[in-house]
N, CA, C and O atoms as a Tripos MOL2 file, in Angstrom:
@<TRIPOS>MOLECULE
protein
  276   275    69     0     0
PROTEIN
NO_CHARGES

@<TRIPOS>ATOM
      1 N          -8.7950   -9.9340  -76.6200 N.3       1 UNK1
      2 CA         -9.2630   -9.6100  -77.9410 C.3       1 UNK1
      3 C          -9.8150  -10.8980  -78.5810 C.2       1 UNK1
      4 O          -9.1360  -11.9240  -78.5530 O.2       1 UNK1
      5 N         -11.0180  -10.8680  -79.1500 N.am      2 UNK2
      6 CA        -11.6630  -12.2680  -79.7600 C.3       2 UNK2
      7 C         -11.4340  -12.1420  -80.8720 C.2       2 UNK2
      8 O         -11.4810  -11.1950  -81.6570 O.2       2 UNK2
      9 N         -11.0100  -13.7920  -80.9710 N.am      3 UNK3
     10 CA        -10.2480  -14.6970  -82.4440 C.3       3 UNK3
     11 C         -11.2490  -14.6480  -83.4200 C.2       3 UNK3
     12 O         -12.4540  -14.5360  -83.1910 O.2       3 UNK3
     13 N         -10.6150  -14.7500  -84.7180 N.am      4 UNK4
     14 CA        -11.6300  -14.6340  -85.6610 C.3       4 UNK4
     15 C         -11.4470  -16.4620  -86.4230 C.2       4 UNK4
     16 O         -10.4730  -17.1860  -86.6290 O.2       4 UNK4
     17 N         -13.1900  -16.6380  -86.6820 N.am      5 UNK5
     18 CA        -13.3220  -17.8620  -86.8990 C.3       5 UNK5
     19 C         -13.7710  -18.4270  -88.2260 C.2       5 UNK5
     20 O         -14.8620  -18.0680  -88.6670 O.2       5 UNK5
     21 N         -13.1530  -19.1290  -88.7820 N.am      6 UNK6
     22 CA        -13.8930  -20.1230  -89.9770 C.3       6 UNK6
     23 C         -14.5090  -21.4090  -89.5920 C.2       6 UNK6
     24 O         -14.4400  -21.9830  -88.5050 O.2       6 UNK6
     25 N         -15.1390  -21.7690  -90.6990 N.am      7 UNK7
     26 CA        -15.5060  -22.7200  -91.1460 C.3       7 UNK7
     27 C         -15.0810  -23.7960  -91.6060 C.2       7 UNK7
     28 O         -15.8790  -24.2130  -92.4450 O.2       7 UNK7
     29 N         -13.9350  -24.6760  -91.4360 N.am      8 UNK8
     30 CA        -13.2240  -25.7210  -92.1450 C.3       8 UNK8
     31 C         -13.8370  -26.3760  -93.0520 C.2       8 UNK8
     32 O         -14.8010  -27.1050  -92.8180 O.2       8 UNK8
     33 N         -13.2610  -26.1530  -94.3560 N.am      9 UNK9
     34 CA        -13.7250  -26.3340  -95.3000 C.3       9 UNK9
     35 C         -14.0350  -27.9620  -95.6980 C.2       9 UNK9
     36 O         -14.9890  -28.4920  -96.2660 O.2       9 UNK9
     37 N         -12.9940  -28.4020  -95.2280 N.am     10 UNK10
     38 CA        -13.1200  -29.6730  -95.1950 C.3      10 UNK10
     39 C         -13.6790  -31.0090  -94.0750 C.2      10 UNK10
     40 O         -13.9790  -32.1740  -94.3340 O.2      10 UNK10
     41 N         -13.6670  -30.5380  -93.2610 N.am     11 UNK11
     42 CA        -14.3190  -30.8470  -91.7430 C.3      11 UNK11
     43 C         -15.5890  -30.2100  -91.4110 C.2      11 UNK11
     44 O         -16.3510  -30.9420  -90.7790 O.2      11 UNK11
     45 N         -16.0600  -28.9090  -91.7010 N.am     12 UNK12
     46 CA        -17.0010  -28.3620  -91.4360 C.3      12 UNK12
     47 C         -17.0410  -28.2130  -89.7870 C.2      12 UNK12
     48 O         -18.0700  -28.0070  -89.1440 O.2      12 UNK12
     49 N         -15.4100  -28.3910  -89.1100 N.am     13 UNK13
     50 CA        -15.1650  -27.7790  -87.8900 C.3      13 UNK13
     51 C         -15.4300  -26.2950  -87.5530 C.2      13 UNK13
     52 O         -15.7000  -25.8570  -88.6720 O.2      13 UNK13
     53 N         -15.5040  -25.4390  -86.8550 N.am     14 UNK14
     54 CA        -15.0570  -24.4120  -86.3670 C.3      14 UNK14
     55 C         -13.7250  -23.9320  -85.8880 C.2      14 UNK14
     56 O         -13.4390  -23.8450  -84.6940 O.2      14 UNK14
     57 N         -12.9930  -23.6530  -86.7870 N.am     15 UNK15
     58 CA        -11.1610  -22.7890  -86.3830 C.3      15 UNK15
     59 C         -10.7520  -21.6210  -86.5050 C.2      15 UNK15
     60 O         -10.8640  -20.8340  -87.4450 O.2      15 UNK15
     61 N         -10.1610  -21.5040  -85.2990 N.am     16 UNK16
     62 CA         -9.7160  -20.3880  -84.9210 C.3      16 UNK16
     63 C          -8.1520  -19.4180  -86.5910 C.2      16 UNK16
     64 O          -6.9880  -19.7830  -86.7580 O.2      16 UNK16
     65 N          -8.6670  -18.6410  -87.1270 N.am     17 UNK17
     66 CA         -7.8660  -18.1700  -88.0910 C.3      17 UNK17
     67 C          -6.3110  -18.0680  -87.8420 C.2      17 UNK17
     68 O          -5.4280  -18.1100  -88.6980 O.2      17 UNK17
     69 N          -6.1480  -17.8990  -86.2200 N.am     18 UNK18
     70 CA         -4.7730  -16.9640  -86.2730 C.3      18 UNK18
     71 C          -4.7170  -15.7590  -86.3150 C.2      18 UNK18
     72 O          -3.6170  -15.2130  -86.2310 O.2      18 UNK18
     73 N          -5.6770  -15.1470  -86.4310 N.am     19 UNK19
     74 CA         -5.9490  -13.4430  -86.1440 C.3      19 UNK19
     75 C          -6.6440  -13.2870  -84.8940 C.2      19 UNK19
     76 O          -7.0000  -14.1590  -84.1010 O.2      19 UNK19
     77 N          -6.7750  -12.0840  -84.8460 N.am     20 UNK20
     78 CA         -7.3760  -11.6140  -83.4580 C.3      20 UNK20
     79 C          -7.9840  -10.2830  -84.0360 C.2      20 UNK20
     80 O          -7.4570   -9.7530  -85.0140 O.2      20 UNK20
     81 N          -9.1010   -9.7430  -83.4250 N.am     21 UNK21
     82 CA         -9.4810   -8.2900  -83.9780 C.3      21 UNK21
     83 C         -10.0880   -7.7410  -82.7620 C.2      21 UNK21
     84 O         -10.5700   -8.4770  -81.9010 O.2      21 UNK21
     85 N         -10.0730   -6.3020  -82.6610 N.am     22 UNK22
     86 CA        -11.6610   -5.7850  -82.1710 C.3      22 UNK22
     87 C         -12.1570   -4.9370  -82.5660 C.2      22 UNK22
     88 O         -12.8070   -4.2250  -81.8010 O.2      22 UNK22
     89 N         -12.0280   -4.5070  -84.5470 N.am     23 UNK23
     90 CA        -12.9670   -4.5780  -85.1850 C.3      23 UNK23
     91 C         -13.7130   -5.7510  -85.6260 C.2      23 UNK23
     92 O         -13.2420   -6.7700  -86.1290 O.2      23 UNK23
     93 N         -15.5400   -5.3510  -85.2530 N.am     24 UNK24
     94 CA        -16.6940   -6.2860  -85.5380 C.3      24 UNK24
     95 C         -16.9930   -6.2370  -87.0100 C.2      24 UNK24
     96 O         -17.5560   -7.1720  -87.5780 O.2      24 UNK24
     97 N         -16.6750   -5.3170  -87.5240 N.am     25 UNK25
     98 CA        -16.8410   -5.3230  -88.9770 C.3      25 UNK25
     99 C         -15.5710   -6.0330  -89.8190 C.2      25 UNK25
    100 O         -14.4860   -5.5270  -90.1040 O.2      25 UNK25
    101 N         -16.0570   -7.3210  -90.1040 N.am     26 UNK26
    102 CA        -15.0090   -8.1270  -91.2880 C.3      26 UNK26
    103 C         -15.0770   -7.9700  -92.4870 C.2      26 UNK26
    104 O         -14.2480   -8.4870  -93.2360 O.2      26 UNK26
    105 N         -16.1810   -7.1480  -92.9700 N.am     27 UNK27
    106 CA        -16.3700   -7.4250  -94.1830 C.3      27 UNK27
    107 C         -15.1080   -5.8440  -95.0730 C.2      27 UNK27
    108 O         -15.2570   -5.2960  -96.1660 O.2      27 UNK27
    109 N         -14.3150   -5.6720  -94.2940 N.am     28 UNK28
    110 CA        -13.1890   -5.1830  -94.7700 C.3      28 UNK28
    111 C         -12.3520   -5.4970  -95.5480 C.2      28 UNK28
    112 O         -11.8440   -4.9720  -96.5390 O.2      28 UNK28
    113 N         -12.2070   -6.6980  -94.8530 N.am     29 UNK29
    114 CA        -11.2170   -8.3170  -95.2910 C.3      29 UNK29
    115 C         -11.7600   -8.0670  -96.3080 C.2      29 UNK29
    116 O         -12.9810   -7.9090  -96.3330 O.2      29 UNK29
    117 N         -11.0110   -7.9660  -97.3920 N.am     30 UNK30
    118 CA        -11.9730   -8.7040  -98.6320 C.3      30 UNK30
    119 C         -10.5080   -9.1710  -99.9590 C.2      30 UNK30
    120 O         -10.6800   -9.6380 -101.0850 O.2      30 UNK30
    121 N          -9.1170   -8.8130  -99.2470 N.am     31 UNK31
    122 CA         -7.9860   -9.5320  -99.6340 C.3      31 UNK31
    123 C          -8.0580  -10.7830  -98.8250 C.2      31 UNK31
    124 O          -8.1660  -10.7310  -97.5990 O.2      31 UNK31
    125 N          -7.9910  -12.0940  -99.5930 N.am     32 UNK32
    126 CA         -7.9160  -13.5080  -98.9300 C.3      32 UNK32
    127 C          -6.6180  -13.5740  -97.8720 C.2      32 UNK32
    128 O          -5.5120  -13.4290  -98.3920 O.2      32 UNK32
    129 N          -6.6600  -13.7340  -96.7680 N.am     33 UNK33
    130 CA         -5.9080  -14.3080  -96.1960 C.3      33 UNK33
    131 C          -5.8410  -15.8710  -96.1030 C.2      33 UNK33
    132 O          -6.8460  -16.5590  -96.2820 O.2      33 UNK33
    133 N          -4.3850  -16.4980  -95.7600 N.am     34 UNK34
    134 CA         -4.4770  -17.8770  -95.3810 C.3      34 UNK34
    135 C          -3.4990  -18.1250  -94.0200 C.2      34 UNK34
    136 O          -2.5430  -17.5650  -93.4830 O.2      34 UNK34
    137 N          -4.3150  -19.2750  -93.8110 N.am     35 UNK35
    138 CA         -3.6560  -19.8820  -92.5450 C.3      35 UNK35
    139 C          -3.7320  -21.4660  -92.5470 C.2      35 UNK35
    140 O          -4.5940  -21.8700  -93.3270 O.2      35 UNK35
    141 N          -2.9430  -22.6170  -91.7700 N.am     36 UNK36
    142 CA         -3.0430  -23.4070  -92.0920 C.3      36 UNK36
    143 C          -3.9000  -24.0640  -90.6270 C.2      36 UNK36
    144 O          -3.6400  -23.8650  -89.4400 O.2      36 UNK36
    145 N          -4.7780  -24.7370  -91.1290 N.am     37 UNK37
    146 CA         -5.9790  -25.2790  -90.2870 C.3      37 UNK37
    147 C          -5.2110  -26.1320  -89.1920 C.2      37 UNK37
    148 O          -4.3580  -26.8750  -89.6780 O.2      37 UNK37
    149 N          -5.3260  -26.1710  -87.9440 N.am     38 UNK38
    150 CA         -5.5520  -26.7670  -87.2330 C.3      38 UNK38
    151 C          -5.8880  -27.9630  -87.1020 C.2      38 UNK38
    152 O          -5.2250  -28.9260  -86.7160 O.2      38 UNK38
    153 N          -7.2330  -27.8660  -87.5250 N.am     39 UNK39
    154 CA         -8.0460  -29.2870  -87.3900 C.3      39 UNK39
    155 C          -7.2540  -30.4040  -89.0270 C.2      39 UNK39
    156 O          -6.5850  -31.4370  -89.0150 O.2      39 UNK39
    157 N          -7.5580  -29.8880  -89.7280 N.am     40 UNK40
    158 CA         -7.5310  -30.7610  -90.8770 C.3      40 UNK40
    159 C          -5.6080  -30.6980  -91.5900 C.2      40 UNK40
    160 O          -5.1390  -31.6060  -92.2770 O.2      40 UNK40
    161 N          -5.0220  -29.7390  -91.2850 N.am     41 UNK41
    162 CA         -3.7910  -29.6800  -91.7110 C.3      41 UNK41
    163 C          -3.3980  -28.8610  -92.6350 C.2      41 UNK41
    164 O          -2.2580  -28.4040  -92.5430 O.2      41 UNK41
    165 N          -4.2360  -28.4850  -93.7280 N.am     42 UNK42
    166 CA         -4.7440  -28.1460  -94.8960 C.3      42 UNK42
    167 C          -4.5500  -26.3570  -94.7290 C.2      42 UNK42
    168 O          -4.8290  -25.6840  -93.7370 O.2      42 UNK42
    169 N          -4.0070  -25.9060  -95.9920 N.am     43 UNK43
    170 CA         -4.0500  -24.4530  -95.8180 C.3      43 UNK43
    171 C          -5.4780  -23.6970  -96.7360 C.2      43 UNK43
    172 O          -5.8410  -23.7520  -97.9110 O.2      43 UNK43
    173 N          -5.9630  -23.0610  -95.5950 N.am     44 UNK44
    174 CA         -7.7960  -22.6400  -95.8740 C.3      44 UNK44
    175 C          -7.2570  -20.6490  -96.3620 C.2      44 UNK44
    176 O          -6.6190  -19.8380  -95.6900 O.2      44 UNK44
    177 N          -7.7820  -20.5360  -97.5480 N.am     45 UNK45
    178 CA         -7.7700  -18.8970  -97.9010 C.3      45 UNK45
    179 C          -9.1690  -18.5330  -97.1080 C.2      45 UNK45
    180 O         -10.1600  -19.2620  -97.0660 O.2      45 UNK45
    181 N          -9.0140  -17.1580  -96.4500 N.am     46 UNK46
    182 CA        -10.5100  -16.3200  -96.1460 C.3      46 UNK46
    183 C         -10.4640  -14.8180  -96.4500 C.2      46 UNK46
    184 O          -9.5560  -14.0310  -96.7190 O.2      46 UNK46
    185 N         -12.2990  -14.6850  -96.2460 N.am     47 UNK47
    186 CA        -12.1440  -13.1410  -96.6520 C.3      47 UNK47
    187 C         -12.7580  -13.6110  -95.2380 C.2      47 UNK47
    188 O         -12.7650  -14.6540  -94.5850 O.2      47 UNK47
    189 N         -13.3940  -11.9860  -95.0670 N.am     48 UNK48
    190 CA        -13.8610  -11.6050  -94.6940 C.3      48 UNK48
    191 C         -15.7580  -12.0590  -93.9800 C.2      48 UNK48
    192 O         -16.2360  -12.2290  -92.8590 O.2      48 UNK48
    193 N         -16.1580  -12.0840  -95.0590 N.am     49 UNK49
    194 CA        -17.4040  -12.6490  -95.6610 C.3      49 UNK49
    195 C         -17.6590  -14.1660  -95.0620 C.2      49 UNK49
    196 O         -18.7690  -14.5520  -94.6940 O.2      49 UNK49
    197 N         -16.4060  -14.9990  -95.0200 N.am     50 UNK50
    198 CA        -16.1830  -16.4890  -94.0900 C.3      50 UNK50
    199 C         -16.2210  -16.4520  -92.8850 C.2      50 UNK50
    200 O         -16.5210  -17.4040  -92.1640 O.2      50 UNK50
    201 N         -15.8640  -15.1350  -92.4570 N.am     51 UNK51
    202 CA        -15.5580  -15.1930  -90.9720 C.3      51 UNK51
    203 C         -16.7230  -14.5020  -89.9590 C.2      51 UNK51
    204 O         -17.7650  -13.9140  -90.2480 O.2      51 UNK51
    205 N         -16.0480  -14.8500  -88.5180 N.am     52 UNK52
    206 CA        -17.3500  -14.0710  -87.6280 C.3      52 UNK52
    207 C         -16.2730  -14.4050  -86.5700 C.2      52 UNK52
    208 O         -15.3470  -15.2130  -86.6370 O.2      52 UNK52
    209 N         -16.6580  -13.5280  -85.5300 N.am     53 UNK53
    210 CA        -16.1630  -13.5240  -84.0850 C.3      53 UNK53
    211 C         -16.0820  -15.0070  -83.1910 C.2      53 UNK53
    212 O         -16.4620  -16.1610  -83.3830 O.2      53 UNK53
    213 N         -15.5350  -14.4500  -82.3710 N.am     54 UNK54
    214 CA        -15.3200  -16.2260  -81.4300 C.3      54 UNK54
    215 C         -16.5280  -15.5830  -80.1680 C.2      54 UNK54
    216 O         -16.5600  -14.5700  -79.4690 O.2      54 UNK54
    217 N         -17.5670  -16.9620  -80.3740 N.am     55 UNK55
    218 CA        -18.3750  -16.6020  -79.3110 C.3      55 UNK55
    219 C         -18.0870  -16.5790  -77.8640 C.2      55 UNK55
    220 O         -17.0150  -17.0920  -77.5440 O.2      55 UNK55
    221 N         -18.7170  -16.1610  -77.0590 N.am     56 UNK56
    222 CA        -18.2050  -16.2880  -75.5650 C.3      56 UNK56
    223 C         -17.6540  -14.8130  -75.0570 C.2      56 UNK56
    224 O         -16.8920  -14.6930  -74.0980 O.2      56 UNK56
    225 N         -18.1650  -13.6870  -75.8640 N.am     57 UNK57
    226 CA        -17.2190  -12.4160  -75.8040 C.3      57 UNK57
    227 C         -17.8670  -11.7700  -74.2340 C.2      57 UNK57
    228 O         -18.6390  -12.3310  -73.4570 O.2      57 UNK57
    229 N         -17.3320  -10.6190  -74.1470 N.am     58 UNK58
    230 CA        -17.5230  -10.1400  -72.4160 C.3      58 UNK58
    231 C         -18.1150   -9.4190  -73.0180 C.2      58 UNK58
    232 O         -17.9050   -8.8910  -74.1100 O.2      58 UNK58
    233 N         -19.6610   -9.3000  -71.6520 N.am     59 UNK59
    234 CA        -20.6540   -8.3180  -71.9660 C.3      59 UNK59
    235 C         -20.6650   -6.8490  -72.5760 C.2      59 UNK59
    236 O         -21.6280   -6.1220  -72.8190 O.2      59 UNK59
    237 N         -19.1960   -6.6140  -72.7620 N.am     60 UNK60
    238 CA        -18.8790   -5.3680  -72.9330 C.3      60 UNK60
    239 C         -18.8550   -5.2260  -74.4560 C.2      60 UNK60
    240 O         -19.4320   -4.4210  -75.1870 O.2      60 UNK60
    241 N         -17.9520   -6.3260  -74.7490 N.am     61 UNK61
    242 CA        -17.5980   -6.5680  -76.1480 C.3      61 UNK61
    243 C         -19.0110   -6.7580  -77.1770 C.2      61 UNK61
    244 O         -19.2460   -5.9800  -78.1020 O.2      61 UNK61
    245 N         -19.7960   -7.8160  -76.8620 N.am     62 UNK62
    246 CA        -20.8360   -7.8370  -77.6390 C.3      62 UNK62
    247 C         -21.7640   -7.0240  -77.0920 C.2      62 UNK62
    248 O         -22.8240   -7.6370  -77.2190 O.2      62 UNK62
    249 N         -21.9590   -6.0560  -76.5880 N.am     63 UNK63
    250 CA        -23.2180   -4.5110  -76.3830 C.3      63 UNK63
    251 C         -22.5280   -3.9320  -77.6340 C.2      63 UNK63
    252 O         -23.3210   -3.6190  -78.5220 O.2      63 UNK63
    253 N         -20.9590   -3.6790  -77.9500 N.am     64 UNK64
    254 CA        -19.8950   -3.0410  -78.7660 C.3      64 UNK64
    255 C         -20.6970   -3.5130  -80.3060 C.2      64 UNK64
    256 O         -21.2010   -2.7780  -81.1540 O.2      64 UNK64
    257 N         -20.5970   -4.8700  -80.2770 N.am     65 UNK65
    258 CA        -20.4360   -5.8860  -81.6950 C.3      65 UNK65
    259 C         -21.8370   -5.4180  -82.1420 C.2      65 UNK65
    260 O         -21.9750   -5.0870  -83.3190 O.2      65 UNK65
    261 N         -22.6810   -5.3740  -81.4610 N.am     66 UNK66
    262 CA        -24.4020   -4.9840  -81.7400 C.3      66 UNK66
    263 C         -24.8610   -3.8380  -81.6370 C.2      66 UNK66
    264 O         -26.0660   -3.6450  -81.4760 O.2      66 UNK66
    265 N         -24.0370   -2.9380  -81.7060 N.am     67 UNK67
    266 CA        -24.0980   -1.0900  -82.1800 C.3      67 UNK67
    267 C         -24.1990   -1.6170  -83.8840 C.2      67 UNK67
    268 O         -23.7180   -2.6140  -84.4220 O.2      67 UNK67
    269 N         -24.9560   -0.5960  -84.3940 N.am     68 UNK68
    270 CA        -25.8680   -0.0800  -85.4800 C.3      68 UNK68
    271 C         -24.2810    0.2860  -86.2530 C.2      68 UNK68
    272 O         -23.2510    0.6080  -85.6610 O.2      68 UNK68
    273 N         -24.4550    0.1370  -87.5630 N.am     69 UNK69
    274 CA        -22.6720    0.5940  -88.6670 C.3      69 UNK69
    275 C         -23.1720    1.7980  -89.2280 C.2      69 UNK69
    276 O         -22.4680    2.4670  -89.9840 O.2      69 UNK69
@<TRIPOS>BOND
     1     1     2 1
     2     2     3 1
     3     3     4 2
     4     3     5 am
     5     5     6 1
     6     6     7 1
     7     7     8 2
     8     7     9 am
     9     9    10 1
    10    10    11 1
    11    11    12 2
    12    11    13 am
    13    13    14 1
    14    14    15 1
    15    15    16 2
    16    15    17 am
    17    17    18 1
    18    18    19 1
    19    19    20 2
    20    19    21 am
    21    21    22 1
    22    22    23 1
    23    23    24 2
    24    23    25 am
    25    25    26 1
    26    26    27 1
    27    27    28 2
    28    27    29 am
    29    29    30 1
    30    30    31 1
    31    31    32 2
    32    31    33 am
    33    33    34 1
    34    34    35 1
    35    35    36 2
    36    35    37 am
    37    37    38 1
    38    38    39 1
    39    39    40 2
    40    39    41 am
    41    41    42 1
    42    42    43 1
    43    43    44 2
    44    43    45 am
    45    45    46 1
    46    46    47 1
    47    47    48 2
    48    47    49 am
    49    49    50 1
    50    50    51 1
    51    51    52 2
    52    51    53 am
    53    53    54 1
    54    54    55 1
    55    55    56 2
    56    55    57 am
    57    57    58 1
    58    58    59 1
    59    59    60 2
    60    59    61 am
    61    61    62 1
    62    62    63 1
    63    63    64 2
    64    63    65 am
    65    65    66 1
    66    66    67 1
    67    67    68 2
    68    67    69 am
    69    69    70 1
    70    70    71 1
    71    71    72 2
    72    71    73 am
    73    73    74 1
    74    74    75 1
    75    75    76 2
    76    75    77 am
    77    77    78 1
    78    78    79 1
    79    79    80 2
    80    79    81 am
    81    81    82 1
    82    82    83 1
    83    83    84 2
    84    83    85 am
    85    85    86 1
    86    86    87 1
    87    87    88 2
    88    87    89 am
    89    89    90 1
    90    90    91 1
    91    91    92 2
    92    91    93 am
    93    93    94 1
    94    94    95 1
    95    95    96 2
    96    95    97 am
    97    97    98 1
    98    98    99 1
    99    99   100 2
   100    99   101 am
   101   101   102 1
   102   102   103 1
   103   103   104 2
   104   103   105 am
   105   105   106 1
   106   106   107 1
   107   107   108 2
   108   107   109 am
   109   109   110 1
   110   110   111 1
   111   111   112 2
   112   111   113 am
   113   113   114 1
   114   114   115 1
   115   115   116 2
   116   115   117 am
   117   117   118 1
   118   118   119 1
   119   119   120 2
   120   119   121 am
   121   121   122 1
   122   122   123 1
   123   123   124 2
   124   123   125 am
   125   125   126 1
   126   126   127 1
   127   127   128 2
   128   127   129 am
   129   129   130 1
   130   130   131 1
   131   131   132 2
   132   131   133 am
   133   133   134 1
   134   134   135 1
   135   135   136 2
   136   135   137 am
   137   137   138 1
   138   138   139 1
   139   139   140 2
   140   139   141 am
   141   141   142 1
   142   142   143 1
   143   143   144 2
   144   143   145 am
   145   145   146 1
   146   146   147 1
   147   147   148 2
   148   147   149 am
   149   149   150 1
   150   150   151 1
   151   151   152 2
   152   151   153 am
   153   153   154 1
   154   154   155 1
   155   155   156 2
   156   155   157 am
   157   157   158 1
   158   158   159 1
   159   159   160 2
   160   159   161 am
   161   161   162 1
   162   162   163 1
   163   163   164 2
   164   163   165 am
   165   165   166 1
   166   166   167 1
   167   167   168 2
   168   167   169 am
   169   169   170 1
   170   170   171 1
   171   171   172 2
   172   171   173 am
   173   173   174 1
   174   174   175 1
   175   175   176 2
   176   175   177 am
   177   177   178 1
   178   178   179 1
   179   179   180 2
   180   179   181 am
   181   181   182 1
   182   182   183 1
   183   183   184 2
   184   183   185 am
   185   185   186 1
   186   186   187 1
   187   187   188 2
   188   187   189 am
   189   189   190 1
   190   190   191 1
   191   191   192 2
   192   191   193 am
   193   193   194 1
   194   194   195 1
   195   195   196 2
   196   195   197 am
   197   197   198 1
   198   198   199 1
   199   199   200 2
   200   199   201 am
   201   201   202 1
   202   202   203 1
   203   203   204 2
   204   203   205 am
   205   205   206 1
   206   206   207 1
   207   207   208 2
   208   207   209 am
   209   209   210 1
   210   210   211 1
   211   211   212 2
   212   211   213 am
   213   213   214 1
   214   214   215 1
   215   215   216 2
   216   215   217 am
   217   217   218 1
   218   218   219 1
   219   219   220 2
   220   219   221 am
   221   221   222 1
   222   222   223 1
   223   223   224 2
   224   223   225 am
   225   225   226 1
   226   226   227 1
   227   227   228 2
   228   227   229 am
   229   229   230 1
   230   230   231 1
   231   231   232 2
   232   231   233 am
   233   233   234 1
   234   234   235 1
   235   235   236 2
   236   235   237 am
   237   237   238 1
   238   238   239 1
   239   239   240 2
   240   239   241 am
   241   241   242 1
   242   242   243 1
   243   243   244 2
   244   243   245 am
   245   245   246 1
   246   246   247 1
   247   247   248 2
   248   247   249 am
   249   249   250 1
   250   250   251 1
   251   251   252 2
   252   251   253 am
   253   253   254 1
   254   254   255 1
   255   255   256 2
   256   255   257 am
   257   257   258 1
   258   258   259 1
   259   259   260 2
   260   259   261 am
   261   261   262 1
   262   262   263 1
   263   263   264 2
   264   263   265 am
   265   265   266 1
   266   266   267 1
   267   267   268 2
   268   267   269 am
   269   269   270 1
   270   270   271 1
   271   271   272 2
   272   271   273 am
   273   273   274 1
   274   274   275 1
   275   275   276 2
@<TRIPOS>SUBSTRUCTURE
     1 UNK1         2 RESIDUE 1 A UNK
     2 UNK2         6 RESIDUE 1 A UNK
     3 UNK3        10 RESIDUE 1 A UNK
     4 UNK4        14 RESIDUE 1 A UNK
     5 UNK5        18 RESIDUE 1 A UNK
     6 UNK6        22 RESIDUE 1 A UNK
     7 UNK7        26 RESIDUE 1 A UNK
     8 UNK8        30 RESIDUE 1 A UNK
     9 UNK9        34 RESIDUE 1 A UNK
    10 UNK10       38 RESIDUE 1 A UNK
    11 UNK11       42 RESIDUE 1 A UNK
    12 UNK12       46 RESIDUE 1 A UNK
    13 UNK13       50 RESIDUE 1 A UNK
    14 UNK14       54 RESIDUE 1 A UNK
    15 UNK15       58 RESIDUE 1 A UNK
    16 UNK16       62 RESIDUE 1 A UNK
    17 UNK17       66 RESIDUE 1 A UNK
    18 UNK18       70 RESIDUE 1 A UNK
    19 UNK19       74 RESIDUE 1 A UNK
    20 UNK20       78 RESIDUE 1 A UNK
    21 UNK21       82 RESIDUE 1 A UNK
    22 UNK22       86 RESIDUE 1 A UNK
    23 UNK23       90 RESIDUE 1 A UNK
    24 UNK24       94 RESIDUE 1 A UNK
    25 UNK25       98 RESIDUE 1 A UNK
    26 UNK26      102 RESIDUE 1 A UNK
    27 UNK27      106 RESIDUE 1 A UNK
    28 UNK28      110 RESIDUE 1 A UNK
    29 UNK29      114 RESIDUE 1 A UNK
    30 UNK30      118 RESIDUE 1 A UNK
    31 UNK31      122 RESIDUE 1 A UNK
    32 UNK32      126 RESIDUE 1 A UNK
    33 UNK33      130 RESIDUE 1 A UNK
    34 UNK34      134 RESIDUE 1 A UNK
    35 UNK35      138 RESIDUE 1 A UNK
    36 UNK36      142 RESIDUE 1 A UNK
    37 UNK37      146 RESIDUE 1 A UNK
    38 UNK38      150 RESIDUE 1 A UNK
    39 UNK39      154 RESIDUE 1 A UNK
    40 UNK40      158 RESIDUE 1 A UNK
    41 UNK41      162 RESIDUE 1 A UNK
    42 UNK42      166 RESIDUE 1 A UNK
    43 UNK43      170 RESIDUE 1 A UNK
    44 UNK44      174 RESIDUE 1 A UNK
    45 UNK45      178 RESIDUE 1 A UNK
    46 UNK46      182 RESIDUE 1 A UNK
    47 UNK47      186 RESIDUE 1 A UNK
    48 UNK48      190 RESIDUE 1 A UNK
    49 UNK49      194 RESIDUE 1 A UNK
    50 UNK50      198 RESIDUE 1 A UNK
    51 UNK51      202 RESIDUE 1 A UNK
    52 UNK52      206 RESIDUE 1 A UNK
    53 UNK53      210 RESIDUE 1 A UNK
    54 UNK54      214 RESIDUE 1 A UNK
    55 UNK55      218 RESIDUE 1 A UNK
    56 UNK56      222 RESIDUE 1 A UNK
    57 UNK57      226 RESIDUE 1 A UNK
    58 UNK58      230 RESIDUE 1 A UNK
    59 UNK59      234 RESIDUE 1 A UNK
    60 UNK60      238 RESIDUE 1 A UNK
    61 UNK61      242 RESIDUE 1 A UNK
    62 UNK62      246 RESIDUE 1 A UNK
    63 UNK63      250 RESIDUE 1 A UNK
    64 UNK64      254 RESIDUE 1 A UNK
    65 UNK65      258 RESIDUE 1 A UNK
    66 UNK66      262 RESIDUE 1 A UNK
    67 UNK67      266 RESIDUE 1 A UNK
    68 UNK68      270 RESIDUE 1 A UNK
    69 UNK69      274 RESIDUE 1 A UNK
């Protein structure tokens, strides 16, 4: 199942949230979750709207992610 990813707010890294989905539609999220970053230490709030899939998905998954909503 592919991780869902931010933006480090403060690094402008790429990190992994701590969630996992295989719904492609995030824009559900729209209560902030938080998690505490990885990279920077720092606890980052997200919606939905911040996030996107972890690239590298199996051909199966992204034919899935690129169906029409």
């Amino acid at each position: 199942m592919p991780r869902i990813i931010i933006v480090c707010p403060t690094t402008g890294a790429d990190v992994p949230t701590g969630h996992r989905t295989q719904d492609f539609d995030l824009s559900a999220v729209v209560e902030p979750r938080s998690f505490r970053c990885p990279v920077c230490q720092r606890v980052h709030a997200w919606r939905g709207d911040d996030a996107r899939i972890e690239a590298g998905l199996t051909p199966a998954a992204a034919r899935l992610a690129a169906l029409p909503q």
